[in-house]
C-alpha positions in Angstrom: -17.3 -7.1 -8.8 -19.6 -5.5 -11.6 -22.4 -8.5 -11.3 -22.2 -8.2 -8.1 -23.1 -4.2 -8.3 -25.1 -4.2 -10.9 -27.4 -7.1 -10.3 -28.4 -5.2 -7.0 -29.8 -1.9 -8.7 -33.2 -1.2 -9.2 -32.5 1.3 -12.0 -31.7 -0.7 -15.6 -28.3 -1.2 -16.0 -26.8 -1.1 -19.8 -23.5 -2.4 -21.4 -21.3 -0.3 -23.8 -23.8 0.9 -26.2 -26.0 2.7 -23.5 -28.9 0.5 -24.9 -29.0 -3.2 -24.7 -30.0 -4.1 -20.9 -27.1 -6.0 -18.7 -27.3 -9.7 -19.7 -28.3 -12.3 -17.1 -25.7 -13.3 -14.5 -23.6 -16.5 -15.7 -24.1 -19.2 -13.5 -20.3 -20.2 -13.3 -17.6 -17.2 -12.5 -14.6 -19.1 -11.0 -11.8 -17.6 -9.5 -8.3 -19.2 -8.3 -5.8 -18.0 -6.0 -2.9 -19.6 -4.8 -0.3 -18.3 -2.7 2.9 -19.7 -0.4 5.2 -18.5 2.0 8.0 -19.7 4.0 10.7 -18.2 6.8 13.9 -20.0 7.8 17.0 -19.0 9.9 20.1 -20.4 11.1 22.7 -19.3 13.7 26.2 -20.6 12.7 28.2 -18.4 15.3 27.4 -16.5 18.3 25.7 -13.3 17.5 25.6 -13.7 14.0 23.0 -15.1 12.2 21.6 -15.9 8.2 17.2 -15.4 7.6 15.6 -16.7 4.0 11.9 -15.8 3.6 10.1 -16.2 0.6 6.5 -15.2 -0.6 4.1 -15.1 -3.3 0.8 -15.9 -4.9 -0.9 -16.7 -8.2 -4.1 -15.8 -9.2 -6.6 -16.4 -12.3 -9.9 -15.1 -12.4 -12.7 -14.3 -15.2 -14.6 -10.7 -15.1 -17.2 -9.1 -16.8 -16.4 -6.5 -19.7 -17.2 -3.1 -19.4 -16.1 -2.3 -23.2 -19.0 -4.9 -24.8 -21.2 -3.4 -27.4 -22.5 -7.2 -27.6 -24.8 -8.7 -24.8 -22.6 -12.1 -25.8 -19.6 -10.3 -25.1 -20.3 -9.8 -21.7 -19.4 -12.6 -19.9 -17.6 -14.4 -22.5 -14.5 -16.7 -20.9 -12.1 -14.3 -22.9 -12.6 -12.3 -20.3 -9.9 -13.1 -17.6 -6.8 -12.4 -16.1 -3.8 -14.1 -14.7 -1.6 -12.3 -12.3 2.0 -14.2 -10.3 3.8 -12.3 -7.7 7.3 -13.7 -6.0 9.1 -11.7 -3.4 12.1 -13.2 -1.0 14.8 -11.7 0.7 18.2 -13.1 2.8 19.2 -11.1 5.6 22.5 -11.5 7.6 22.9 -10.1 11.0 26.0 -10.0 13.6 26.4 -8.3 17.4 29.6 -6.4 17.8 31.6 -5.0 20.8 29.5 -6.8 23.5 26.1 -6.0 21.4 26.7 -2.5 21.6 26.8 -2.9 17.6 24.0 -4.6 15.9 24.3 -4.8 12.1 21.6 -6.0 9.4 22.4 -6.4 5.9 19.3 -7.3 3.5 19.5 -8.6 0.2 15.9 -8.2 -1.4 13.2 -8.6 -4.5 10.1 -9.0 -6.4 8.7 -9.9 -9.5 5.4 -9.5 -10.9 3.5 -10.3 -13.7 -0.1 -9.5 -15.3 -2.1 -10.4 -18.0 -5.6 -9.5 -18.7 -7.5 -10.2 -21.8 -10.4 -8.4 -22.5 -12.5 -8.8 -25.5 -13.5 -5.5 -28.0 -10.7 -3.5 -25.5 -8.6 -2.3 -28.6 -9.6 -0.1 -31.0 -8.1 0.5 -35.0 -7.6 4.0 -35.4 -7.9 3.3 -38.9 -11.0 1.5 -39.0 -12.5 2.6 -35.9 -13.4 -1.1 -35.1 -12.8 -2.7 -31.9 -10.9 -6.0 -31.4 -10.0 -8.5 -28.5 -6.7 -7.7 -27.0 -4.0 -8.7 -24.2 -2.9 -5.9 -21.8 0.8 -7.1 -19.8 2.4 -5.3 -17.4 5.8 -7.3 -15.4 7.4 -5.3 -13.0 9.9 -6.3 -10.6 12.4 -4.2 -7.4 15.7 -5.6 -6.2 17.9 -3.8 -3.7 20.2 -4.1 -1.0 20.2 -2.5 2.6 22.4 -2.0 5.4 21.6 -0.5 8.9 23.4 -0.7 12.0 22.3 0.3 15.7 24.6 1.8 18.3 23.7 1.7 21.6 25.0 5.5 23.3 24.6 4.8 27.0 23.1 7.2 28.9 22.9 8.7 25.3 20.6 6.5 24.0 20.6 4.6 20.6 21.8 5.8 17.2 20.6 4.0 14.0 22.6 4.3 10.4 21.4 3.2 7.4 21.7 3.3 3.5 20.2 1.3 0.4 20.2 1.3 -3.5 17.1 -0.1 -5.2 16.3 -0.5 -8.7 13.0 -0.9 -9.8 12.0 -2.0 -13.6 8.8 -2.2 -15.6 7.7 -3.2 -19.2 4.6 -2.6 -20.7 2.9 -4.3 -23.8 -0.2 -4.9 -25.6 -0.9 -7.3 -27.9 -4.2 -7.5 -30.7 -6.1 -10.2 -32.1 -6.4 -8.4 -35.9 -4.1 -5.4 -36.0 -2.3 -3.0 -33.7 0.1 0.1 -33.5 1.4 0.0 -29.8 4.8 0.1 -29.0 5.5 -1.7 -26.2 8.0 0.4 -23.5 10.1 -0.5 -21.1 11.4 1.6 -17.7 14.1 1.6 -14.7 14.6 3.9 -11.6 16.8 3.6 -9.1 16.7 5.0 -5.5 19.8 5.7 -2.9 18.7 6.2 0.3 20.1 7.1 3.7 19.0 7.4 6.4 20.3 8.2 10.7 17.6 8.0 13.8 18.7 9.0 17.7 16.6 8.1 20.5 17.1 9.1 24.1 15.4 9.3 27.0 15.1 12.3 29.7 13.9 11.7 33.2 13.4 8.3 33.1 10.0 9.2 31.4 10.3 11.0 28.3 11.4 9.3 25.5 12.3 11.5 22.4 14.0 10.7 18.8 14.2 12.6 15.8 15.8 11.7 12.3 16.1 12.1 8.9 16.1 10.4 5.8 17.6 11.8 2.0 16.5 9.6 -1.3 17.6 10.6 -4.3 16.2 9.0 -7.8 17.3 8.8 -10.7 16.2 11.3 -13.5 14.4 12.6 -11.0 14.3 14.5 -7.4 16.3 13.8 -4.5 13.7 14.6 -1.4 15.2 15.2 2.4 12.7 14.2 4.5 12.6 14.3 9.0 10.6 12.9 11.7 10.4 13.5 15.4 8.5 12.0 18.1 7.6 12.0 21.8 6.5 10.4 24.5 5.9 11.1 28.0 5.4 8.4 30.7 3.3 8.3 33.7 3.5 5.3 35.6 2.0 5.8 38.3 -1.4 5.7 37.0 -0.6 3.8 33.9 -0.7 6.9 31.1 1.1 7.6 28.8 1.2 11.1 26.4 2.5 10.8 22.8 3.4 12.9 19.7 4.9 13.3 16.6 5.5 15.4 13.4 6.8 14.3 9.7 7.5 14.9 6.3 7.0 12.1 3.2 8.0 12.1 -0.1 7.6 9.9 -2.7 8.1 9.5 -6.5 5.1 7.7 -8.2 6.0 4.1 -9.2 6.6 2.8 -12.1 3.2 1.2 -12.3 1.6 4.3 -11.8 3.5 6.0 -14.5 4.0 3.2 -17.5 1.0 0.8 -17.2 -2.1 0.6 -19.2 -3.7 3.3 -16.3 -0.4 4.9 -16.1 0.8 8.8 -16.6 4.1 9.1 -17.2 4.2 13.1 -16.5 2.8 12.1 -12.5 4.6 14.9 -10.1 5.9 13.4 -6.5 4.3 13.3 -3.8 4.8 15.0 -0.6 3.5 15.1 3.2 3.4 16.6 6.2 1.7 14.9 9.5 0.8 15.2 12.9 -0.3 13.1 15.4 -1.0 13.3 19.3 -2.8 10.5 21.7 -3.4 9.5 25.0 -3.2 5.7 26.3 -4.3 4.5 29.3 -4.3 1.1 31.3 -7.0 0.1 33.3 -8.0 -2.8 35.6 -4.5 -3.5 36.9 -3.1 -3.8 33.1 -6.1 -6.2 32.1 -7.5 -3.3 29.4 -5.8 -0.4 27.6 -7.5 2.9 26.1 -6.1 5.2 23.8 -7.3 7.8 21.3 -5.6 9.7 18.6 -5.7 12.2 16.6 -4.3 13.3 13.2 -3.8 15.8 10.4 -1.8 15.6 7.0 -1.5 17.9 4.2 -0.8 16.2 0.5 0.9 17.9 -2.2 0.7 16.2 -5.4 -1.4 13.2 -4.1 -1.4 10.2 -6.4 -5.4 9.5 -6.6 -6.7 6.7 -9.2 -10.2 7.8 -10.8 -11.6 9.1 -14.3 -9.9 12.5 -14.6 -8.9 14.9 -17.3 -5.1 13.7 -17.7 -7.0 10.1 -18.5 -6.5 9.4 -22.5 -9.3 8.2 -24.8 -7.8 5.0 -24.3 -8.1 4.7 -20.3 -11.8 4.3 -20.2 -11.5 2.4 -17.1 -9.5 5.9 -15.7 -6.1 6.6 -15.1 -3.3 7.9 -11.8 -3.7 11.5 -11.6 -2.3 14.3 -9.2 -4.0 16.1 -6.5 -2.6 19.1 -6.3 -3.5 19.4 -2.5 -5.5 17.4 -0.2 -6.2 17.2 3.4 -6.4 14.0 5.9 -7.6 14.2 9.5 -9.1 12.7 12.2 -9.9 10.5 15.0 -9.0 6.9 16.2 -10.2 5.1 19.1 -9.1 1.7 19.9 -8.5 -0.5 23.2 -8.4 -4.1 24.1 -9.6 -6.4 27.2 -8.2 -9.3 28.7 -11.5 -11.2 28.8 -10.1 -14.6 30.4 -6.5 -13.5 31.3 -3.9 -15.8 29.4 -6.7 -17.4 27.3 -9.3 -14.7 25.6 -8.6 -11.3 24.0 -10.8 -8.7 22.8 -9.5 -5.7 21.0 -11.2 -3.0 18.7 -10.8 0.2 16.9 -12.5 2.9 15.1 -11.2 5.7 13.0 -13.5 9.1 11.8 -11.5 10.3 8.4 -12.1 13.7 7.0 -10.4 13.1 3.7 -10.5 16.6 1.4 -9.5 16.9 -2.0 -8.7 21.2 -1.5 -7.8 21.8 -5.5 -10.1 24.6 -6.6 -9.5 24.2 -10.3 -13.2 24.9 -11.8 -11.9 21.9 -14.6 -11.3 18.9 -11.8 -15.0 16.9 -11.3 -12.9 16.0 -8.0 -12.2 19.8 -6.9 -13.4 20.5 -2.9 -14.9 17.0 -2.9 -13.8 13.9 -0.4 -11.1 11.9 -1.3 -11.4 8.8 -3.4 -11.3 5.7 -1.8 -11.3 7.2 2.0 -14.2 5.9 4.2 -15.3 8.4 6.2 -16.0 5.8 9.1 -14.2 2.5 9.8 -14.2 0.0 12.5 -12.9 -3.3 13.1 -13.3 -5.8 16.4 -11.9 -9.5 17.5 -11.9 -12.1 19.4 -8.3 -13.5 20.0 -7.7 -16.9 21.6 -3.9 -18.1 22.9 -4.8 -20.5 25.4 -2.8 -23.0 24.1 1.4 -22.7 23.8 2.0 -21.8 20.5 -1.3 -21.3 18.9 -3.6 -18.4 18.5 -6.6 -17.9 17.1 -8.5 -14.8 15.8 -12.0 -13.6 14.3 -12.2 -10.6 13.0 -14.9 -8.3 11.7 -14.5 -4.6 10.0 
């Protein structure tokens, strides 16, 4: 957080004004967070099956106010926010024609809410004053999903699937003296379908290639493919992969109607690549692999302080790259330390993240993304001696 970064600096930090000196750090900050989840299933005939699971969290915590023009104003307990998230779904599956049919159909959604009041956050345009204020945003997706897999043969598999999902958001702001917002109040709604085969040739490569159309409401509809590959060989444990895609995306209603929103955000698009190597070692006690990877953005939603950002989103706004690179590097592997009992596994990724728009205007032009570590690594320890338990530390 903002203490947190600003008590380290050698340099003076200021508040609003650009002239009264960072007050000193409060001495009680709290922060609570609360969250629950929960699975169940129940078979009531052969091959057919019912699944519940249900997830979600609450959390309240007090920040410090970038806005303030007063030291006082700071770290006063107006400051805060309240957030509650709730997602669940039911999912009913049955096996057909000696399980050579497997259908899924999901019943799904979520519902979130946030409040954050910030004191001297909204301003009179009359008056020019400032004044504490409430920002809200609830938000919420329900849909339904159906996909079915159909086992070929000596063909291979086929997978079907479709789904309609409807996703809502309602904005609002609310003023301790006096205020002109106008609250507003959204809903897009996305049908989807998708088919996937997968076969494989020689008893070593495995191959499958799909495709996937989503059309949205008032907006695009985007056709969109993948295809991958894999190539086995067993006898010294290796195995050669690849693939290719597109992606494409409309931003979300978060992204478009919240306080950091822009409601004029193009979709985004993608296309990747990927190729690796894995190998196992030691008799199947260790695996290598390495990776690597390319993707070119069009229209990349980015969160920063850019020029679409009102005089209102001081704190910045969702704005398009035009066009952006990814690429780069992963290593990872893991080692049987004990066999059965001890686990080590780690990875690390090099991440050349480009933001390519050459618009003299953009501070962001021919700079690295936002957000993007250049470097990243992570390592742990796992531990599943015991039936039923395991146990993991982790580091990154």
């Amino acid at each position: 957080g903002f203490p947190r970064y600003g008590y380290r600096q050698q340099r003076p930090i200021f508040i609003g004004d650009q002239t009264t000196p960072l007050p000193p750090l409060p001495a009680n900050d709290p922060t609570n967070n609360v969250g629950v989840t929960g699975r169940i299933g129940y078979e009531f005939a052969e091959n057919a099956r019912i699944e519940a699971g249900l997830a979600g969290y609450d959390s309240a915590i007090r920040y410090d106010n970038p806005y303030a023009f007063n030291s006082w104003s700071v770290f006063d307990p107006f400051n805060h926010q309240h957030a509650t998230f709730m997602q669940g779904y039911v999912r009913l599956g049955a096996e057909m024609f000696d399980n050579r049919l497997r259908n899924r159909l999901t019943l799904y959604g979520n519902r979130g809410n946030r409040d954050a009041w910030t004191t001297q956050a909204c301003f009179d345009t009359l008056t020019f004053t400032s004044q504490n204020c409430r920002f809200g945003f609830l938000g919420g997706r329900r849909g339904v999903e159906y996909q079915s897999d159909i086992a070929l043969g000596p063909l291979g598999l086929a997978t079907l699937g479709s789904r309609v999902e409807t996703e809502t958001a309602q904005n609002s702001r609310e003023a301790w003296i006096v205020d002109d917002f106008t609250s507003s109040r959204a809903v897009q709604t996305t049908w989807s379908g998708y088919a996937q085969h997968q076969f494989t040739l020689f008893d070593r490569l495995d191959i499958s290639y799909g495709g996937r159309a989503d059309a949205v409401s008032k907006n695009q509809t985007f056709l969109t493919w993948r295809t991958m590959a894999n190539f086995r060989i067993d006898e010294i444990g290796m195995r050669l992969r690849g693939s290719a895609a597109t992606g494409a995306k409309t931003a979300s209603l978060y992204q478009r109607f919240s306080q950091y929103g822009d409601p004029a955000l193009a979709p985004e698009r993608v296309l990747g690549f990927d190729a690796g190597i894995d190998q196992s070692l030691f008799g199947g006690l260790a695996t290598a692999s390495v990776s690597v990877f390319a993707n070119r953005y069009a229209n990349l939603v980015q969160f920063g302080k850019a020029e679409s950002c009102t005089s209102t989103q001081i704190f910045g706004c969702y704005f398009n790259v035009g066009r952006a690179d990814t690429r780069g590097v992963e290593f990872s592997g893991e080692a049987a330390l004990v066999p059965g009992a001890l686990l080590l596994r780690g990875s690390y990724t090099f991440l050349s993240a480009r933001n390519l728009d050459v618009d003299e205007d953009s501070i962001y032009a021919g700079r690295t993304l936002l957000r993007r570590p250049r470097h990243k690594g992570m390592w742990s320890v796992i531990y599943t001696g015991a039936p039923g338990l395991e146990l993991e530390a982790r580091a990154n």
